[in-house]
N, C-alpha and C positions, 0 to 999 in steps of 0.2 A: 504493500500500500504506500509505499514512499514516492514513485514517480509514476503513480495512474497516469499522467498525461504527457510522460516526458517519453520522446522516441525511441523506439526498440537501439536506434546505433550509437545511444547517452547510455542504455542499459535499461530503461524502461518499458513500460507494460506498453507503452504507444497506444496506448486510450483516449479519448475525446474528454473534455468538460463534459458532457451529458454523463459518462462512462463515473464520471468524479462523481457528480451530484447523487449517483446512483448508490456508490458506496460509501458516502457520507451519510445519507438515509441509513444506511444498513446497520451501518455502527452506532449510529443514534440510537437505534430501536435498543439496545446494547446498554449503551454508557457514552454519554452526551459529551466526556471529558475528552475520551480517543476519537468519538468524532470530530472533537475541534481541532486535536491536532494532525487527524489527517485533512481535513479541510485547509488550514493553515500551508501545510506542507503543499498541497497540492493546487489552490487556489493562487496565493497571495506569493509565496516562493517562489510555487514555480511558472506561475505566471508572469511574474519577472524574468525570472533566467529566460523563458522560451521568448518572451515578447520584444524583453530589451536589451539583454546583453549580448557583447560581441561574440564571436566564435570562439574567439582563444579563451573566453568567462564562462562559454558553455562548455565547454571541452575540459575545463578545470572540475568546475563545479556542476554539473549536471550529471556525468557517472558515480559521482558521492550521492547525492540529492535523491538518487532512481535507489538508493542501495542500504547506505550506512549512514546518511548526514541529515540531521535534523535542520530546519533552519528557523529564524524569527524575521518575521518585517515591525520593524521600529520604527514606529510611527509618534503615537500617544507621548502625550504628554502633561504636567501639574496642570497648564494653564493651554494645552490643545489636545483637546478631543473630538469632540463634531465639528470643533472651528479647527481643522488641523494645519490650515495655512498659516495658524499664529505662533508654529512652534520656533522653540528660541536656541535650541541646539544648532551651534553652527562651525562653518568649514572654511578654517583659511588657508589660503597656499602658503606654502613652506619650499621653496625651489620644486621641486618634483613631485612632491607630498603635499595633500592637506593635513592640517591637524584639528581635529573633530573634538569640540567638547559640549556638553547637553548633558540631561539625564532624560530616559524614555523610561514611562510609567506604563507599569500592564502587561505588560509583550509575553505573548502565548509562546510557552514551547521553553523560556528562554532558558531554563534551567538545563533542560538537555542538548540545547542547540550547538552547533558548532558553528553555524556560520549568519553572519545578524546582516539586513538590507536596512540601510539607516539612510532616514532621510534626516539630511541638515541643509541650513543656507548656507549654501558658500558666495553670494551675494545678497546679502540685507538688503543693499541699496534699491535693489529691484525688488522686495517684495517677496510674493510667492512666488515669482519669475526666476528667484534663485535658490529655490531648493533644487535639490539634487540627492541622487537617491548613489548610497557607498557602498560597497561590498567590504564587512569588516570580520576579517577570521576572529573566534573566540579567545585564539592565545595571541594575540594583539595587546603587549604592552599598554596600559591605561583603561583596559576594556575589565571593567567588572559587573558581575551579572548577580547585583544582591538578592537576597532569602526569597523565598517564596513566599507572597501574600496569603493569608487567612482569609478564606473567601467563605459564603453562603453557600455558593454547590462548585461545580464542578472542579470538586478536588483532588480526581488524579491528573485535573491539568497546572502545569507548572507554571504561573504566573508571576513573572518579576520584574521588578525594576530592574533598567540595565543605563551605570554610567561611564562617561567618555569624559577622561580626563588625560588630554592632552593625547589621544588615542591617533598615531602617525598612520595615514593608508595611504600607497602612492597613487599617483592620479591615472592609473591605471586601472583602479578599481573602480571609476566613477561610470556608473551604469547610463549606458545611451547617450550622456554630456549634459555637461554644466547647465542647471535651470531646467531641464527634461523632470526632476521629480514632481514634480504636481503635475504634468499628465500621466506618469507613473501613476501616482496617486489616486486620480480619477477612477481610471482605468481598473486598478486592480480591488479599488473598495468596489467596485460593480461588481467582480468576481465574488467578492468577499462577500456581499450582499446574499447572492446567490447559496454559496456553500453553508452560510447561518440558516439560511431558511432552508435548506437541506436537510441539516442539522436538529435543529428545533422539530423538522418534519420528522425525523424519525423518532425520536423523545415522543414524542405523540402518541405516532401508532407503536410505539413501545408500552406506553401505559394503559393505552387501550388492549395490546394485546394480553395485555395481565389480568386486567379487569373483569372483561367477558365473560370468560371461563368461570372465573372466583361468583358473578352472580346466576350461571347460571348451575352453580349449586350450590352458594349458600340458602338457606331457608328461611325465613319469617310468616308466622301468620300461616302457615301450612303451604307457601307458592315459595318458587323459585323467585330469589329479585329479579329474573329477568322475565319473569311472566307479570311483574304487574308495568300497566300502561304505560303509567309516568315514566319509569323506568325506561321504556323502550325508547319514550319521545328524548328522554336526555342523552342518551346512547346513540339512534338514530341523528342526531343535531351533529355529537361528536363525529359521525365517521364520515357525516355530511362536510364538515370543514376538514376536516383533514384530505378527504376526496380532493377538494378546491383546493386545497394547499399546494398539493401534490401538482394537479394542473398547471398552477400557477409557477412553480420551481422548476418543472420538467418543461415549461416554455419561454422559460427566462436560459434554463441552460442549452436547449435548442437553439436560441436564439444567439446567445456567445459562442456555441461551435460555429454557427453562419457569418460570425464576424460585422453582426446584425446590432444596432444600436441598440442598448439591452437596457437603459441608466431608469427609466421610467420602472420594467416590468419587473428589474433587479429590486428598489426601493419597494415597492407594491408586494410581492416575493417572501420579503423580508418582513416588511409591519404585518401583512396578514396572516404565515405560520407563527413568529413569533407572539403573537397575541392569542390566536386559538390555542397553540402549545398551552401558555399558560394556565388558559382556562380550562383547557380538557386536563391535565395534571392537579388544577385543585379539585375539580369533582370527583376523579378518581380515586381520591384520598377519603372522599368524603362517601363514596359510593363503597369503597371497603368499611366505611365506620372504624369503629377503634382500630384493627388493621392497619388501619390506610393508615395513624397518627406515628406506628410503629415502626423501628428501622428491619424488622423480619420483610415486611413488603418495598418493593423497590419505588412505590410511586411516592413514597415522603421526598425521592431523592432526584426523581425522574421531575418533582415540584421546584426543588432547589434546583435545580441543574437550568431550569428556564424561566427562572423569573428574572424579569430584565435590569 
């Protein structure tokens, strides 16, 4: 699952983005954690490598990536998150070298990662127009990838802070050229978009697949819960959006294999599984009863793993 989409002569599966979104679902239904970081790995990573780096960038780093190499995109930050054009981590020439200093907040994977896509300004003066997106090996001098955060759910994913103090990459590392990171950026939260709502889709029909079963033999009142009505209409609703969900994801990742403008149906993708998600995980909790409050059943966690 490292390189679904990276080409059989990198060493990869040479799969489609459709091929990704498929097993991102899959691992969701699973454990919400390993689907973000195969999502991560294979959306926002290698999305980069295949889209913008040069051949001698793919040839390094794309036979690791398909095989043994975890990566992070370093993005987030204290004061950019949704505003990510406002981050202040930045990159200045040094003869041959920039030297990159920032700290990026949040970054998926970063614990096990080996190799970090960091966007910095290596021109303030222009704005978002000089970000630039860096390729920074993990044993890079000045690069440290502090503790893992305490999070609400999805705790086999390793989320941490990573900083760049005085951290030297030659500018040979700089992906696509100087100021190219914000369409980097665009471009690859669209992906991003996409594999969340993937993601979240399978956290769904994961806790519905537990669910099901469990009413349609516990008992109350002499009936099965899933023979009384109500029951049916709250069940029926759930598998009704999650249906849509799926529609919706599996034509957002059609549409990024066509190389089809996706940014509308990527955003749309994403707020509508991630919202049903949530909802269908707190009824499921609620549909076990005491069960469901219990760490024996997986939907307490399949609840934390998607609340936004």
């Amino acid at each position: 699952w490292f390189g679904i989409r990276i080409p059989s002569e990198y060493g990869g599966s040479g799969g489609s983005f459709f091929s990704t979104a498929l097993a991102i679902e899959e691992f969701g239904k699973q454990d919400s954690a390993l689907s973000g970081t195969v999502d991560v790995q294979n959306t926002l990573v290698a999305g980069i490598a295949l889209d913008y780096c040069n051949e001698e960038q793919r040839e390094k780093y794309l036979p690791l990536l398909s095989t043994s190499l975890l990566g992070s995109f370093c993005l987030s930050e204290q004061g950019s998150g949704s505003d990510a054009f406002a981050m202040q981590t930045r990159a200045v020439r040094d003869g041959d070298d920039y030297i990159i200093n920032g700290t990026k907040l949040w970054i998926t994977t970063a614990g096990l990662s080996g190799v970090f896509f960091v966007m910095a300004n290596a021109a303030p003066e222009k704005g978002y127009k000089g970000i630039t997106c860096f390729i920074v090996d993990r044993d890079t001098p000045g690069l440290t990838v502090s503790k893992s955060e305490i999070k609400l759910g999805q705790h086999a994913s390793s989320t941490c802070p990573v900083i760049f103090d005085n951290v030297r990459v030659p500018a040979s590392n700089i992906v696509g050229g100087i100021g190219l990171g914000y369409k980097i950026v665009a471009s690859m939260l669209n992906e991003g978009r996409i594999g969340i709502a993937a993601q979240m889709l399978g956290v769904a029909q994961g806790a519905l697949n537990y669910v099901i079963p469990y009413t349609m033999e516990r008992k109350q009142f002499g009936k099965r819960l899933f023979d009384f009505q109500a029951m049916q209409h709250q069940i029926a609703e759930a598998a009704t959006q999650i249906e849509a969900g799926r529609l919706l994801v599996y034509n957002a990742a059609r549409l990024q294999d066509l190389k089809k403008p996706v940014a509308k149906e990527a955003a749309i993708a994403k707020y509508f599984v991630t919202e049903a998600a949530t909802q269908i995980c707190l009824s499921s909790v609620k549909w076990l009863g005491a069960l469901g409050y219990m760490k024996e059943a997986p939907v307490e966690k399949y609840l934390r793993d998607v609340i936004p």
